[in-house]
C-alpha positions as CSV (number, residue, x, y, z in Angstrom):
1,X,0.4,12.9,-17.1
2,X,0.6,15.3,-14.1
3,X,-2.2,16.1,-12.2
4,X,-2.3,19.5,-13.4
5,X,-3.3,17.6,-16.7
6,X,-6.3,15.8,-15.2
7,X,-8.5,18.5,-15.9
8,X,-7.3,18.8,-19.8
9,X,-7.7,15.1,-20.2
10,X,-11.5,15.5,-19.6
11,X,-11.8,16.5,-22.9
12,X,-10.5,13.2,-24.7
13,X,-11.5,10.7,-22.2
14,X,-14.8,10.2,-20.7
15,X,-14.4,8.0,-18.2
16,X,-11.8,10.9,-16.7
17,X,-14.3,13.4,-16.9
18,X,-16.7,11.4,-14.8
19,X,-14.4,10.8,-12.3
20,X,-13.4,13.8,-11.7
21,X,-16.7,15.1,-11.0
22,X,-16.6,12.5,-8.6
23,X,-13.7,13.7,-6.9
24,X,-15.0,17.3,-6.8
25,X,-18.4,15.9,-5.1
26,X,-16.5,14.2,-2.5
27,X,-14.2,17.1,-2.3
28,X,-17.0,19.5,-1.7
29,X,-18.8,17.0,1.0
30,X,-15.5,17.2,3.0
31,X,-14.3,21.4,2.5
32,X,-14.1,21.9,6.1
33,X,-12.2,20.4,9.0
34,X,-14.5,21.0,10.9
35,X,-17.7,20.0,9.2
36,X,-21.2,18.6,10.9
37,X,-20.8,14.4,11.3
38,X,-16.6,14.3,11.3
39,X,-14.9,13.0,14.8
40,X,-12.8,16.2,15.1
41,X,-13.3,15.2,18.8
42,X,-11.5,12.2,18.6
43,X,-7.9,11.9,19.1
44,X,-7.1,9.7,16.8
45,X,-8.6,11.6,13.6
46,X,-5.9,14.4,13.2
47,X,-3.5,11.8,12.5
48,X,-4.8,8.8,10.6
49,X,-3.9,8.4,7.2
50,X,-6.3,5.8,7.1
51,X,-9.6,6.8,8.1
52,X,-8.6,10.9,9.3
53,X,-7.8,14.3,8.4
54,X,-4.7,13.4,6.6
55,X,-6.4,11.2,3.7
56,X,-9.0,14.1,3.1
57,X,-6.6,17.0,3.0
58,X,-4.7,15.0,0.1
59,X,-7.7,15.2,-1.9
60,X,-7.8,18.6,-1.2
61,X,-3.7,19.1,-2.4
62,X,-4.5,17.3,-5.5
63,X,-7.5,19.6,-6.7
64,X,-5.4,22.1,-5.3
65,X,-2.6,21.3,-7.6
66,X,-5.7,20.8,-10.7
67,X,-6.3,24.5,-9.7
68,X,-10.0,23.0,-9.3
69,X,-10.5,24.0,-6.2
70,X,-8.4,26.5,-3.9
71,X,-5.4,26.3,-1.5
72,X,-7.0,27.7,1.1
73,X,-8.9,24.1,2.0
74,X,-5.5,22.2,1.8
75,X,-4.2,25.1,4.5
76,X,-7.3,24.5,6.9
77,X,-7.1,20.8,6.7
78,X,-3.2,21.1,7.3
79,X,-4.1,23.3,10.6
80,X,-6.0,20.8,11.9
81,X,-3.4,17.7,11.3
82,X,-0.9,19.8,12.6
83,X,-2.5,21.5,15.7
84,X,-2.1,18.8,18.2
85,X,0.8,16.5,19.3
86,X,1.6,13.8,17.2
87,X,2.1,10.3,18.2
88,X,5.8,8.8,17.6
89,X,7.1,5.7,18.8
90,X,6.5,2.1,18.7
91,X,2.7,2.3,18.0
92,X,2.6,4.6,15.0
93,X,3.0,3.2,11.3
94,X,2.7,4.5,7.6
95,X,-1.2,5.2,8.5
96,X,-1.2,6.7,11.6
97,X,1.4,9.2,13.6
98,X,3.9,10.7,12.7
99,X,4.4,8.6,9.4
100,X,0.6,9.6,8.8
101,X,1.4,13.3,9.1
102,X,4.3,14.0,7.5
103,X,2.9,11.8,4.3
104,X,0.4,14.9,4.8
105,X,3.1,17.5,5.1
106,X,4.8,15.7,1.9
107,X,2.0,16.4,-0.3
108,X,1.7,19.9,0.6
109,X,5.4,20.4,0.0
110,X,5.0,19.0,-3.6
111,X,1.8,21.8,-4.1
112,X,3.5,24.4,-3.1
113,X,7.5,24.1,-3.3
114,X,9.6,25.8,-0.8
115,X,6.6,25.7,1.6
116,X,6.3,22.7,4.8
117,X,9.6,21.5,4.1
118,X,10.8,22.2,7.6
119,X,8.4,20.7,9.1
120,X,8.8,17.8,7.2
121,X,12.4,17.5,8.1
122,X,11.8,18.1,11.6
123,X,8.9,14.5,11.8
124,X,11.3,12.7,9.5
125,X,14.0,13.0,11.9
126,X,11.5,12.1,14.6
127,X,10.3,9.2,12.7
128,X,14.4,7.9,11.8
129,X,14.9,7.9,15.3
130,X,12.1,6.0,15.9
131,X,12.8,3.5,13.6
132,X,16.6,2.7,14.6
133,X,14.9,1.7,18.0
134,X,12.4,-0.5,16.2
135,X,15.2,-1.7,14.5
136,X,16.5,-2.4,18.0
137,X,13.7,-3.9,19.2
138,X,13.6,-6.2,16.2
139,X,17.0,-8.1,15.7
140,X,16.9,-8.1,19.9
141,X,13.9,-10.4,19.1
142,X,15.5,-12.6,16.3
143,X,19.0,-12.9,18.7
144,X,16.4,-14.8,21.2
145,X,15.0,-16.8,18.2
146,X,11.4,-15.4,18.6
147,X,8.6,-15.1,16.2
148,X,8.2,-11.5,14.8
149,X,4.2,-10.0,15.2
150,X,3.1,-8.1,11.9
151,X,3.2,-5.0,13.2
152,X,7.3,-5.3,13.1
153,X,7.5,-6.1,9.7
154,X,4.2,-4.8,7.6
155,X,2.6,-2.3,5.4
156,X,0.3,-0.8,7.6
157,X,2.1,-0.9,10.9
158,X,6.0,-2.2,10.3
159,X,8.8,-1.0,9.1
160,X,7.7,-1.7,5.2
161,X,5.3,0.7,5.5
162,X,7.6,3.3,7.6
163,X,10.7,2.4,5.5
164,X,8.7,3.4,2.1
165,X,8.0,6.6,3.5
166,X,12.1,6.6,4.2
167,X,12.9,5.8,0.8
168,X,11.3,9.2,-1.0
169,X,11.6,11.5,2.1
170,X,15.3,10.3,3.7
171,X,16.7,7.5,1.2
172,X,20.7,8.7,1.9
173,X,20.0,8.3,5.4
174,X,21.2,5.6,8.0
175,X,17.6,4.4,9.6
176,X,16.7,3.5,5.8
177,X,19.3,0.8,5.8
178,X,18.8,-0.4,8.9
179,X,15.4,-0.7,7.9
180,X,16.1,-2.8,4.4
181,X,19.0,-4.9,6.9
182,X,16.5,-6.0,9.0
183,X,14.1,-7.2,5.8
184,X,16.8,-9.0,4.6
185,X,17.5,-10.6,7.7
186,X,13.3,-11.0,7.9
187,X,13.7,-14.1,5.4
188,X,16.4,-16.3,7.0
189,X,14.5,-19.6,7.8
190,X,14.0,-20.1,11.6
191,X,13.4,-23.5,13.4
192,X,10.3,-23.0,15.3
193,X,8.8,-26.5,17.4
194,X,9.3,-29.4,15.1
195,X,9.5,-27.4,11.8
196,X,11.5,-25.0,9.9
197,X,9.2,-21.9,8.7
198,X,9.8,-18.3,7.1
199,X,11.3,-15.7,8.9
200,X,8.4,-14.0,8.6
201,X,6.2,-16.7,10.0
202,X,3.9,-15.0,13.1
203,X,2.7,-16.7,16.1
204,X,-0.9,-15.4,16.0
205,X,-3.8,-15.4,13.3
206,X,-4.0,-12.4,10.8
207,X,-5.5,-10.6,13.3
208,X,-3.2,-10.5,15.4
209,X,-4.2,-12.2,18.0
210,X,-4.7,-16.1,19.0
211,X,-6.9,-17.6,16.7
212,X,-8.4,-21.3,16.9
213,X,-8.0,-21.6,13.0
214,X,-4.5,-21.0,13.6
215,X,-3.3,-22.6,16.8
216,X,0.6,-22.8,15.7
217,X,0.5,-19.0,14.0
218,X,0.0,-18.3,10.1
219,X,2.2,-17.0,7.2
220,X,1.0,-14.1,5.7
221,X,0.7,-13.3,2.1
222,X,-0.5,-9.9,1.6
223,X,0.4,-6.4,0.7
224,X,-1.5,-4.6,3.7
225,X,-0.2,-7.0,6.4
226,X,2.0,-9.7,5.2
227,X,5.5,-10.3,3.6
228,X,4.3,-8.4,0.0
229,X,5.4,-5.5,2.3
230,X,8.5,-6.0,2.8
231,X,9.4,-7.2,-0.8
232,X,7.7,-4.4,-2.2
233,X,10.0,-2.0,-0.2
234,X,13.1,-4.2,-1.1
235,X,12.3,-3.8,-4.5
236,X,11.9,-0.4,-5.0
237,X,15.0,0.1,-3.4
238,X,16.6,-2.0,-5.8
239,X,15.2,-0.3,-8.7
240,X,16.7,3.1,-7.2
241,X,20.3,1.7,-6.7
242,X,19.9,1.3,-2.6
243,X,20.8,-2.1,-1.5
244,X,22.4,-4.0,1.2
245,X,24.0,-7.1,1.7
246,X,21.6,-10.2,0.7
247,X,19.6,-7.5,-1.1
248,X,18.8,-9.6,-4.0
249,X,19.0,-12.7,-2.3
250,X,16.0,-11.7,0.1
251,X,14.0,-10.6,-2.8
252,X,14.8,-14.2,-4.7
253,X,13.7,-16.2,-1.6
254,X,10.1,-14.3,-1.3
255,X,9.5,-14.7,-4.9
256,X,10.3,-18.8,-4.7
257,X,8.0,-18.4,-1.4
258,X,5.1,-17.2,-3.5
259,X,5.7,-19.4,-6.4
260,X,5.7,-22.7,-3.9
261,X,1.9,-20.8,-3.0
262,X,0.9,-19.8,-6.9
263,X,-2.6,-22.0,-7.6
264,X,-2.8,-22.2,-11.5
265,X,-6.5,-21.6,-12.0
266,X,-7.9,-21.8,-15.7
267,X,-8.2,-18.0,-15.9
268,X,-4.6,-17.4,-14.2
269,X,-2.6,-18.0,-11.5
270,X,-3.7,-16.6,-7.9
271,X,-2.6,-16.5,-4.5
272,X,-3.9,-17.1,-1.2
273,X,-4.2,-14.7,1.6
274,X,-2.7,-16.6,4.7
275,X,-1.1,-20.1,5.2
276,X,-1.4,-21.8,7.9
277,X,1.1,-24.4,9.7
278,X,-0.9,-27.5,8.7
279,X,-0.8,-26.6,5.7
280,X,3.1,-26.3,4.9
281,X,4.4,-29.0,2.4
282,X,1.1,-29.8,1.4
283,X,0.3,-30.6,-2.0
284,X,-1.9,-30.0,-3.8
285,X,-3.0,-26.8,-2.2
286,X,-6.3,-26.4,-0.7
287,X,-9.0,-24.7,-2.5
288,X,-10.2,-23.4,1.0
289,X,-6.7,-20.9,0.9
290,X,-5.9,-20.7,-3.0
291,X,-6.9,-17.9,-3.8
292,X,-9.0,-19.3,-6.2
293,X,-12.5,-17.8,-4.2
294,X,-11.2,-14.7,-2.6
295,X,-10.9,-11.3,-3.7
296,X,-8.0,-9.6,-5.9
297,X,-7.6,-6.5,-3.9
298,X,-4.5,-4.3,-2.7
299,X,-4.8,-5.8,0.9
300,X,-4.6,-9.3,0.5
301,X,-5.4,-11.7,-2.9
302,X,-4.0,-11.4,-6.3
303,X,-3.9,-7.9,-7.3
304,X,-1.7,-6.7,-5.2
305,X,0.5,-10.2,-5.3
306,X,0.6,-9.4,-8.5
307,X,1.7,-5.5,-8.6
308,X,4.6,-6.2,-6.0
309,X,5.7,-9.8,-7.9
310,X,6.0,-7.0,-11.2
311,X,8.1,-4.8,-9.0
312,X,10.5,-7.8,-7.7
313,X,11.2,-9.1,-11.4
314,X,11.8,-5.4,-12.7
315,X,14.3,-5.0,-10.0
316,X,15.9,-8.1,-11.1
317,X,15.4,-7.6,-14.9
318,X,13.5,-10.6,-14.7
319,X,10.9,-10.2,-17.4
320,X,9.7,-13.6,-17.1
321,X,8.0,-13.2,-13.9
322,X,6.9,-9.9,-15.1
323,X,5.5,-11.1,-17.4
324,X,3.9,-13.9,-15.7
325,X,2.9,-11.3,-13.0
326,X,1.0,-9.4,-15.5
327,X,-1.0,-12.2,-17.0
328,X,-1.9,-12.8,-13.2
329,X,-3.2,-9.6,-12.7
330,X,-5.2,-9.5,-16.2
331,X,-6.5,-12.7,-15.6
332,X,-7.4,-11.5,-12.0
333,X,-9.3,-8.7,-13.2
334,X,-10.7,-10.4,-16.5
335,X,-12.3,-13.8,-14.3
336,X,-16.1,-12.7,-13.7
337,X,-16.1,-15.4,-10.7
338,X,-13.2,-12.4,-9.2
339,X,-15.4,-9.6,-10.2
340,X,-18.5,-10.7,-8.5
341,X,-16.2,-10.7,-4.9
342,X,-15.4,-6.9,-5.6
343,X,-18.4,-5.3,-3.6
344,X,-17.0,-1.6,-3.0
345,X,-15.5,1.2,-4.0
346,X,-12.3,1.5,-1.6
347,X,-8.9,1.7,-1.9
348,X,-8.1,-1.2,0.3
349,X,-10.2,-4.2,-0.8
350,X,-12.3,-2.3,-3.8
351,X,-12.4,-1.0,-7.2
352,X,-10.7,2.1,-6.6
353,X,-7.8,-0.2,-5.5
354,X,-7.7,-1.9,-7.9
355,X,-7.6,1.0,-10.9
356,X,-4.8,2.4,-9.2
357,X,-2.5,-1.1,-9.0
358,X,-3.3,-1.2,-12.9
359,X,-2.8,2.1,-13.6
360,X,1.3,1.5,-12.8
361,X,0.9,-2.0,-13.7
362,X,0.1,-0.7,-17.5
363,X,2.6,2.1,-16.7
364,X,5.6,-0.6,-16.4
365,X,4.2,-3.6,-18.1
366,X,5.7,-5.5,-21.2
367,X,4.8,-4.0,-24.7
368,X,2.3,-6.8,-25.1
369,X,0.7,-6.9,-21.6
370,X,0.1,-2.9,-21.3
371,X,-2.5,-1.9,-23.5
372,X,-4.8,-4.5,-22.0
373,X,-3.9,-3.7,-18.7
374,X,-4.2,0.3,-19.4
375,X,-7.8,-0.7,-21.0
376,X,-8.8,-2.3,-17.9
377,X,-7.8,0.5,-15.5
378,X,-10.1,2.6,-17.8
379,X,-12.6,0.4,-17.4
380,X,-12.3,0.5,-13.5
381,X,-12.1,3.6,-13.4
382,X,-15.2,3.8,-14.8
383,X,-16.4,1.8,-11.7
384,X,-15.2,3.9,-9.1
385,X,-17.4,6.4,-7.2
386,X,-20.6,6.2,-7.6
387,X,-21.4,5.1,-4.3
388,X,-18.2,6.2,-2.2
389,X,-18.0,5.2,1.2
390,X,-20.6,7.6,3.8
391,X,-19.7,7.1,6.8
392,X,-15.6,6.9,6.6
393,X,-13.9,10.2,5.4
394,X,-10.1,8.5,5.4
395,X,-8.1,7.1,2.8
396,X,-7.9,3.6,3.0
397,X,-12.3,2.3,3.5
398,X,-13.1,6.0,2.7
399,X,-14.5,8.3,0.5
400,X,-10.7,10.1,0.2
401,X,-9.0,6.8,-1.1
402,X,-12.1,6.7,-3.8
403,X,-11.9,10.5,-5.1
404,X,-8.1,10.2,-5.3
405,X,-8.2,7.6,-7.6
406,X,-11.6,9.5,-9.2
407,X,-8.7,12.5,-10.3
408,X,-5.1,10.5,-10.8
409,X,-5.7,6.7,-11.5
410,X,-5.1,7.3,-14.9
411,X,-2.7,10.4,-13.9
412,X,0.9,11.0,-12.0
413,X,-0.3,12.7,-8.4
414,X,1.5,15.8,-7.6
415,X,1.4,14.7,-4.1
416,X,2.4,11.2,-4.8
417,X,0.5,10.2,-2.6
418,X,-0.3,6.4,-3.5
419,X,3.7,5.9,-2.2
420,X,1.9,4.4,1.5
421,X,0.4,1.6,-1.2
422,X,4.2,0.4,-1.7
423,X,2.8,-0.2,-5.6
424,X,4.9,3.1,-7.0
C-alpha cells in the first residue's frame, strides 16, 4: 500500500482511520516553521532529524503525498532546513547535518519527482566525502589497535547510520564500500588487556563516556547505538546484491555474538541491552542484563534485536533464524510483563516504534508468523497517539516520529522515510 492509499484504507480499517486523524492533528499543531513555542532560534533545530525541522516537514511530505494536506507546508518547512549552513564533517550522523538534511531533501524528491534532486546530489557528495575521511580516521585507529567509540560505528552517529543513507541515495558509489569494508573489518576480534573482545567492544559506558558500572568499557547491543547497526546495514546490502569481501562472514559472526547473549525466557527469547567486561564468558547470564526486565523498543531490547536478526537470516536465506527471530519479536510484544515497560508513544523507545518494526516484520515474515505479527501492528497501531509527545516536535522522542507511524505503519511511505531506522 502507498501512502497515497492511506486515506482509502480508512474506509475498511478503523484503527487506520484513527490514526490518521492523529497524524492530521499533529500535522496541523506543527503547519508553520515558524510557529509560537518551536526553537527556530536555535542552531541546531534546522537540521536535526531527531528532534528538528527535518522530522516535522516529513510529516508534512507524507500528507502532502495523501493530498490531505497541501505542498505549500512541505515548501515552507524545506525553506527553513535549507536556509542556513549545514554541518558536515566528523560530528554530523544520520540524525543531524548533512545526513539529517538531505534525508529531508530525499523525501521531497519522492513527493514531487524531478524537483530537489540537485540539491540532493550536491549534500550526498558532501556527505561521501565525508565519510571516505571517517573511513580514514577509522582503520588509522584499528592499525594502532585501539578501541573504536560508538559514534564510529552506530545508528545514530556512525557510519551505519550514514552508510544506510548511502545505500538508497549513492549505493554504486565508492564511500558505500568503504563504508561496508570498514563493518566487516568492525568484527575481527581484538586483544584488549588480558582478554580477547569484539571488534566493536568500546572503552566507555553506553553513554559514552567513563562510567563506574563499566570500568573496562561495554559491548553494545542495540539498534540506536550498538553493533545491530552495523549488521542491519550489512544486511540490506546483501539482500540488494552489494557486498564485499568477508560480507557474509561479518554478518555470521554478529548473529553467533547475539545468539551467545539470547536469554530463553518462558514467553521467548530476549536480549540484553549492553554487556559488560565482567560479564564475558559468564554463564548462566545475569537476569540484571538479560533482557528479561527491559523494554522491547527500536533503540535497545528485543524488538529491534529482533527486526535486524530477520534482516541477517533473509540475507542469508536462513529461515531458521527468521523464523526464530519472529517468534522473538511475537513473544516480545505478546509478554504483558514487556508491555507494562512500554510507557510512550515514540518512535525510539515507544509504541509507535514498535508498530512500525512489525509492520515490515509482518511484511517479510514466514507464511505462519505473518498474520500474527500483521495483527499485532494493528493492534499497536491502535496505541499510538493519543498522547504524542508536547514538548519535542522531532522524529525520534517527538510528536513527528508518532504521526508518521499514525498515517504509514500499516502503509509504504512515499518518502521512505523510516530508511534512518535501518529496519527497511
Amino acid at each position: 500500500m502507498t501512502a497515497t492509499s492511506t486515506a482509502a484504507a480508512t474506509t475498511v480499517n478503523p484503527a487506520v482511520d484513527v490514526a490518521v486523524g492523529i497524524a492530521l492533528h499533529i500535522a496541523d499543531r506543527f503547519d508553520r516553521p515558524d510557529g509560537s513555542g518551536l526553537p527556530t532560534g536555535q542552531a541546531w533545530w534546522h537540521q536535526s532529524l531527531a528532534h528538528g525541522a527535518p522530522g516535522v516537514a516529513l510529516l508534512h511530505m507524507e500528507l502532502a503525498a495523501a493530498e490531505l494536506r497541501p505542498f505549500d507546508r512541505v515548501h515552507n518547512w524545506l525553506t527553513t532546513i535549507t536556509s542556513r549552513p549545514v554541518t558536515t564533517g566528523a560530528t554530523t550522523g544520520a540524525f543531524y547535518g548533512a545526513p539529517a538534511v538531505a534525508r529531508a531533501l530525499a523525501g521531497a524528491a519522492a513527493v514531487r519527482p524531478g524537483a530537489y534532486r540537485s540539491a540532493l546530489r550536491a549534500v550526498t557528495t558532501r556527505i561521501e566525502a565525508d565519510v571516505e575521511h571517517r573511513v580514514r580516521r577509522a582503520r588509522t585507529r584499528l592499525d594502532a589497535g585501539a578501541l573504536p567509540i560508538m559514534a564510529e560505528f552506530d545508528t545514530i552517529r556512525g557510519l551505519a547510520g550514514v552508510g544506510a543513507h548511502l545505500l538508497h541515495h549513492a549505493p554504486d558509489g565508492p564511500a558505500l564500500r568503504s563504508v561496508l569494508d570498514h563493518l566487516v573489518r568492525l568484527t575481527q576480534p581484538v586483544r584488549n588487556g588480558s582478554r580477547t573482545v569484539p571488534g566493536w567492544w568500546t572503552p566507555t559506558g553506553p553513554t559514552g563516556r567513563a562510567e563506574d558500572d563499566f570500568p573496562d568499557g561495554h559491548g553494545n547491543v542495540g539498534l540506536a547505538h550498538g553493533i545491530c547497526g552495523p549488521l542491519a546495514v550489512l544486511a540490506q546490502t546483501r539482500r540488494r546484491g552489494i557486498t564485499v569481501y568477508g560480507h557474509d562472514e561479518a554478518i555470521e559472526t554478529i548473529c553467533a555474538w547475539l545468539d551467545d547473549w539470547r536469554t530463553d525466557t518462558a514467553t521467548g527469547p530476549r536480549w540484553p541491552y549492553v554487556i559488560a567486561r565482567n560479564e564475558l564468558g559468564t554463564i548462566p547470564r545475569t537476569v540484571r542484563r538479560s533482557g528479561a526486565t527491559r523494554r522491547p523498543s527500536w533503540c535497545y531490547g528485543t524488538a529491534g534485536v529482533a527486526r535486524t536478526l530477520q534482516l541477517a537470516a533473509l540475507a542469508l536465506g536462513d529461515t531458521t533464524r527468521r523464523r526464530d527471530a519472529e517468534d522473538a519479536l511475537t513473544g516480545a510484544l505478546t509478554d504483558p510483563t514487556q508491555d507494562a515497560l512500554v510507557t510512550d508513544d515514540s518512535l525510539c523507545h515507544g509504541y509507535a516504534g514498535l508498530a512500525r518494526i512489525t509492520a515490515h516484520a509482518a511484511a517479510d515474515a514466514d507464511t505462519d508468523a505473518a498474520p500474527g505479527l500483521r495483527r499485532l501492528a494493528v493492534s499497536l497501531l491502535g496505541r499510538v497517539g493519543h498522547q504524542p509527545a508536547a514538548d519535542d516536535p522531532g522524529l525520534l522522542e517527538g510528536a513527528a516520529g508518532v504521526g508518521l507511524v499514525a498515517l504509514t505503519a500499516l502503509a509504504d511511505p512515499t518518502t521512505r522515510w523510516d530508511t534512518c531506522l535501518l529496519t527497511t
